[in-house]
C-alpha positions in Angstrom: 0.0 0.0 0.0 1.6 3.2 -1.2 1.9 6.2 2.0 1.0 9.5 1.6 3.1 12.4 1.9 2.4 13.6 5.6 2.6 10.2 6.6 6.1 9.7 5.2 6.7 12.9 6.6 6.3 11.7 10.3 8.1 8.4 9.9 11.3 7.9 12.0 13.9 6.3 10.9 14.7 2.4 11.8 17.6 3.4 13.7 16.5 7.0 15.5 18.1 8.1 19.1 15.1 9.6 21.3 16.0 11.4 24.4 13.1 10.1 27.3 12.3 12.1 30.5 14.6 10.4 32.5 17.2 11.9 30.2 18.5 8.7 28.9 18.9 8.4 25.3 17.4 5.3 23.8 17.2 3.9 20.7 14.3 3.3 18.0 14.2 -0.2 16.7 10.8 0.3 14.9 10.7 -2.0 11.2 10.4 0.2 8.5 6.7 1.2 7.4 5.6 0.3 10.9 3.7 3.3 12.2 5.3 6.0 14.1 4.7 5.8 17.9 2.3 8.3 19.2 2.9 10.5 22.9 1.1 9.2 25.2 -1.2 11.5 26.9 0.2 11.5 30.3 3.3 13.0 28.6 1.9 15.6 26.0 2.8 19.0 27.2 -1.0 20.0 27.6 -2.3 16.9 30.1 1.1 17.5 32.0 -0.7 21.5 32.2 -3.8 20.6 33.2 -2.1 18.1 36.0 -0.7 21.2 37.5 -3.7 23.5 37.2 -5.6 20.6 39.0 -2.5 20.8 41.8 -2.4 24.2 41.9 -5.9 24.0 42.4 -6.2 21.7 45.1 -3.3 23.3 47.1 -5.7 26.7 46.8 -8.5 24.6 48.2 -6.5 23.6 51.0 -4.6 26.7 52.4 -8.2 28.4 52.0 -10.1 25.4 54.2 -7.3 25.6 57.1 -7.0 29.4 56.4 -10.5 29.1 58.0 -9.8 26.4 60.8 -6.9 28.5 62.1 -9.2 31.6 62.4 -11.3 29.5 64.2 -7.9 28.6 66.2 -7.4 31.9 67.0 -11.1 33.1 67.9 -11.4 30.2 70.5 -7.9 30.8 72.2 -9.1 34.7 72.2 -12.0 33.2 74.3 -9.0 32.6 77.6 -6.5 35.0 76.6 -6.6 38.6 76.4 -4.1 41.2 74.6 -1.6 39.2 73.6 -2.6 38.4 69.9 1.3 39.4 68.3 2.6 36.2 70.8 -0.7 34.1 69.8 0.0 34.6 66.6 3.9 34.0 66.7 3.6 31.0 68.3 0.6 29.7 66.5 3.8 30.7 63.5 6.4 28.7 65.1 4.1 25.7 65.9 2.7 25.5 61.7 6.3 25.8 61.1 7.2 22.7 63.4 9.3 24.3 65.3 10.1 25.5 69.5 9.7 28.6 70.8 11.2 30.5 73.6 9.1 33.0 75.6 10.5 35.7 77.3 8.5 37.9 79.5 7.8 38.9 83.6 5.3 36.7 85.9 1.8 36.8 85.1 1.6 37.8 81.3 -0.4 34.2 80.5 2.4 32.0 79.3 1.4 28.9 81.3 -2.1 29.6 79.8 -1.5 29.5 76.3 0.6 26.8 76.7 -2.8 25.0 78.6 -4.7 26.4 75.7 -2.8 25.8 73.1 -3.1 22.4 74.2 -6.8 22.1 74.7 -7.7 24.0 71.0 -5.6 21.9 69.0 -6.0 18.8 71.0 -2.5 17.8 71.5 -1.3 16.3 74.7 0.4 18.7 76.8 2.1 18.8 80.0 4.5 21.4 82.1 8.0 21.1 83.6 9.0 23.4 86.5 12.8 23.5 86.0 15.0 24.0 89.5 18.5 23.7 89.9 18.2 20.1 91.3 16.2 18.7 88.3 17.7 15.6 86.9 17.4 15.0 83.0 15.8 11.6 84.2 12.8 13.9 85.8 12.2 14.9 82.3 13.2 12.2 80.7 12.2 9.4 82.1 14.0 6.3 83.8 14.1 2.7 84.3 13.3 0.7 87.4 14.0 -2.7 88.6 10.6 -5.1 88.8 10.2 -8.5 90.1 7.5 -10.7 88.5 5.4 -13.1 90.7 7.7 -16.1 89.3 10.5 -14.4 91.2 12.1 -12.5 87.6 13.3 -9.0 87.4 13.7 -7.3 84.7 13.7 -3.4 83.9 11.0 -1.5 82.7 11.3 1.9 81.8 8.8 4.6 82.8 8.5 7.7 80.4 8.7 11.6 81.5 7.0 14.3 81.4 8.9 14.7 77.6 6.5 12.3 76.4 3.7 14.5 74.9 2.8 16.6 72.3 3.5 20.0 74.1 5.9 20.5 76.5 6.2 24.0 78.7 9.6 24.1 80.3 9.0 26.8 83.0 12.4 29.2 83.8 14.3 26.7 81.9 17.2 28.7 82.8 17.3 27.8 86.5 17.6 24.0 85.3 21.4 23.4 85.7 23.0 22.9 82.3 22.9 18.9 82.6 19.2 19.1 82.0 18.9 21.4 79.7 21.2 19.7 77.1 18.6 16.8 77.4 15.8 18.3 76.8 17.4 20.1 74.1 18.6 16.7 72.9 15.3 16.0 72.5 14.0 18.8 70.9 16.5 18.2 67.9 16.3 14.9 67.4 12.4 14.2 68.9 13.9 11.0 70.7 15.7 10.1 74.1 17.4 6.9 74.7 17.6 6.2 78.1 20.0 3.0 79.5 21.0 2.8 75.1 18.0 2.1 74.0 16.2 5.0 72.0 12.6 5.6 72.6 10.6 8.2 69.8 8.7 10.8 71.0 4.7 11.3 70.2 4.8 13.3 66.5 3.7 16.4 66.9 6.5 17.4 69.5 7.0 21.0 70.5 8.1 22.4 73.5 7.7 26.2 74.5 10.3 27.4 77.1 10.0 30.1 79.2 12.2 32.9 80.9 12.1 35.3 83.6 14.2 38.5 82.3 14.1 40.0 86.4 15.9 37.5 88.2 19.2 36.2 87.3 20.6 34.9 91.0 20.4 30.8 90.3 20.5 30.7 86.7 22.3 29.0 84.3 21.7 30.7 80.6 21.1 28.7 77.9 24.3 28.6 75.5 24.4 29.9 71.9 24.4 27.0 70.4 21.1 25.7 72.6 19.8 28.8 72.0 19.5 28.0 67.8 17.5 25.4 68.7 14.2 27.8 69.0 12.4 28.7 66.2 11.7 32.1 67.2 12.0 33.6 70.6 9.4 36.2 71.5 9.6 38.8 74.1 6.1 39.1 75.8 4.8 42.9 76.8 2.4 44.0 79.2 -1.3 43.9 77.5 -2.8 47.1 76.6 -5.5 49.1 79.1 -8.2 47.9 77.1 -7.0 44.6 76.8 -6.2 44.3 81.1 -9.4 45.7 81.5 -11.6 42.7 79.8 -9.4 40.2 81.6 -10.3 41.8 84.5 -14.1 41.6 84.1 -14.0 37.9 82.6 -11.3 36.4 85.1 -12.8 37.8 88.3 -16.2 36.6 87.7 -18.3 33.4 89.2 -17.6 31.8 85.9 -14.6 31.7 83.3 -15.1 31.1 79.4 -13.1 28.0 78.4 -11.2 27.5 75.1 -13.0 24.5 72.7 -10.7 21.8 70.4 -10.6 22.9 67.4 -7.9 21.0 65.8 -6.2 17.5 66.3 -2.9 16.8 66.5 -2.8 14.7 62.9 -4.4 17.8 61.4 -1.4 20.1 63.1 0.7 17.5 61.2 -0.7 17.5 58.3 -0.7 21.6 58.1 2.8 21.5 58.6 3.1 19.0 55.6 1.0 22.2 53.8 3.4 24.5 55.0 6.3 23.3 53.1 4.4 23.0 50.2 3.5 27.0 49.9 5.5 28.2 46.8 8.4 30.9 47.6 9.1 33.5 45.2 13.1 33.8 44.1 12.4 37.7 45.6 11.7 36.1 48.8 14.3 33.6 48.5 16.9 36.8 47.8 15.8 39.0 50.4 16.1 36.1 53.2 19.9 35.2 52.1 20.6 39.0 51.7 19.6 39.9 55.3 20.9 36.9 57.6 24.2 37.0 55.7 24.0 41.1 55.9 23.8 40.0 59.9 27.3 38.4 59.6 30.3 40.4 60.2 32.9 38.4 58.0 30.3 39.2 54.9 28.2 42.4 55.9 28.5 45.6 53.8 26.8 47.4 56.9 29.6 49.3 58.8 27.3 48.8 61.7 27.2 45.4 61.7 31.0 45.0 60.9 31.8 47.0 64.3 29.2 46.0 66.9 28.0 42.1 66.2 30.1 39.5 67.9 28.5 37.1 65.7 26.0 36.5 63.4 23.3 34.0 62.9 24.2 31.2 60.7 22.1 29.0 58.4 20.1 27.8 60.3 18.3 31.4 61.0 17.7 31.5 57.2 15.9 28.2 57.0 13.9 29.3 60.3 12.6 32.4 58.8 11.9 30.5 55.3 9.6 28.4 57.0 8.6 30.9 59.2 7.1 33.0 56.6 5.5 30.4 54.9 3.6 29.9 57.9 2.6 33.2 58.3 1.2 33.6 54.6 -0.7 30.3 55.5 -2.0 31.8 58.7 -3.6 34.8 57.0 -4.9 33.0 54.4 -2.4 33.8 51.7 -1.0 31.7 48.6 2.6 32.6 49.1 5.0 34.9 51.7 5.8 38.4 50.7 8.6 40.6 51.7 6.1 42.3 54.7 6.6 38.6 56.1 10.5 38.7 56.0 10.3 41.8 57.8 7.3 40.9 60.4 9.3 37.9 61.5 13.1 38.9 61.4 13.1 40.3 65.3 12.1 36.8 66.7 13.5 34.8 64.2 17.3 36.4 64.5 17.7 38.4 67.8 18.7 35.0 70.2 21.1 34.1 66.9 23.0 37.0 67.1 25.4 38.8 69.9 27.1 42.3 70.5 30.2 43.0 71.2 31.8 44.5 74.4 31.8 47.7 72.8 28.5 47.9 71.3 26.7 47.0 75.2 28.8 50.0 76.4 27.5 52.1 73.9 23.6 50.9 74.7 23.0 49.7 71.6 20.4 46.6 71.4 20.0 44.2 69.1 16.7 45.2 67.9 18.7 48.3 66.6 20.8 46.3 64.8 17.9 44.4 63.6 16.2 47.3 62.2 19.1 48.0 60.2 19.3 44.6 58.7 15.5 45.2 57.3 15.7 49.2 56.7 16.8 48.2 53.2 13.7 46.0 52.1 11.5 48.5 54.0 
């Protein structure tokens, strides 16, 4: 049977090298007059379109549906806690991010509370730690003790801590001596302990917001740099506004107290932070979070500032805190992707405990947040 032209036209030859996806060339070994092979429709360049219009779609669909579960997340922890919504929303931040935080504020500004809260809204397990000087890491993390069965055999069995649980508050982990603390921080990093050589995983999600009492400092034992980077963010907590103070008055000193309702569970948390990582980050965003942690860097700032009165800088691990950060903040208000406003919202808690001033720079009375502020004045 004679071909016609277009067909002849669209014949390969017997021996043709094709170039697949993978990238690896292979070679065409079709008999001659056989009919060309045809692209088949899960590789033509308009089904692989629509299959990322139908993703883009879907991951609209689901930032807008827990866009409207964390409001709901918010407006029931408002319920318990009053004029504090920057450190609501912060921490609410650092736990979409999967991250710790540490709060630093006086007695009495409702930390305990929103860890309790916190707890009760998005249904996660949650317990507290006082930390003294003569805590032992096995009061956190657990321990093993000798048990004799009614046959007359002992063996060990070990009995977890108060680390095993979705949200741990360490209260004035500073006054735990530094033993302890490099055990709990242990198991912040890694989300395991192992106890007598034998590891034991902790219950996913694990988060554990610190706190810290700025006043006293007699009995202390400061939490090194390097312990410090495990935090997320650290947020300093203010005094609430007049108005604020005076509706916790009116509701806390009543003959009944409104209560916080679940809103969330924890494999929802989980799978928001899965959602999190999946928000698309412009290469402007990308930029401006490279350009201001290194700017914070003395060996590779072009700020004179920074050069003459930072001891050191913060190191990587502050940039991929703040990328995740802001993520979770566009996903918090409901938006498709961070923005620059995000970078600059979040750079204060994300980089001021991964930073330090020199000698000099203290004597002078200048803070960190002033050197912060000159970090972001160029992307403001």
């Amino acid at each position: 049977m004679s071909k016609s032209p277009h067909e002849a036209s669209i014949e390969p030859p017997p021996s043709a090298a094709l170039v697949g996806e993978t990238g690896v060339t292979t070679t065409n070994t079709l008999a001659p007059g056989s009919p060309p092979a045809l692209p088949s429709p899960e590789r033509s360049p308009g089904f692989a379109q629509a299959g990322e219009r139908a993703a883009a779609e879907k991951l609209a669909a689901d930032i807008e549906a827990l866009g409207h579960r964390l409001r709901q997340v918010r407006a029931s922890i408002g319920r318990v806690i009053f004029g504090q919504q920057a450190t609501i929303d912060q921490t609410l931040i650092t736990l979409l991010a999967g991250g710790h935080v540490l709060l630093i504020g006086v007695p009495g500004l409702a930390k305990t509370r929103l860890v309790e809260t916190l707890g009760t809204v998005l249904g996660l397990d949650d317990k507290r730690v006082q930390c003294t000087p003569d805590l032992m890491p096995a009061d956190i993390l657990g321990s093993e003790v000798l048990e004799e069965s009614d046959t007359g055999r002992r063996s060990f069995r070990f009995i977890p801590g108060p680390v095993f649980c979705q949200l741990l508050m360490a209260d004035e982990i500073n006054r735990a001596s530094p033993r302890t603390q490099s055990a709990l921080l242990q198991a912040m990093q890694e989300h395991r302990v192992s106890v007598a050589g034998h590891p034991y995983p902790l219950p996913a999600p694990f988060h554990v917001l610190a706190t810290q009492n700025p006043l006293e400092q007699e009995g202390t034992y400061p939490l090194p740099e390097a312990q410090l980077d495990r935090f997320l963010m650290q947020l300093d907590v203010p005094y609430p506004e007049i108005d604020a103070e005076r509706q916790m008055l009116i509701a806390t000193t009543g003959v009944e107290e409104d209560r916080a309702v679940q809103v969330m569970t924890g494999e929802e948390l989980i799978a928001a932070q899965r959602l999190v990582r999946r928000i698309p980050v412009g290469e402007s965003v990308v930029e401006a979070i490279l350009t201001l942690v290194r700017a914070g860097r003395p060996e590779s700032t072009d700020i004179p500032e920074v050069e003459r009165q930072v001891a050191w800088g913060p190191g990587p691990r502050a940039s991929q805190a703040l990328m995740r950060a802001v993520r979770a903040r566009a996903l918090l208000d409901g938006r498709f992707a961070p923005s620059i406003d995000d970078i600059l919202a979040l750079a204060h808690p994300v980089l001021r405990h991964r930073m330090a001033l020199n000698f000099a720079a203290r004597a002078d009375g200048v803070t960190l947040n002033d050197v912060i502020d000159r970090l972001c004045a160029p992307f403001a």
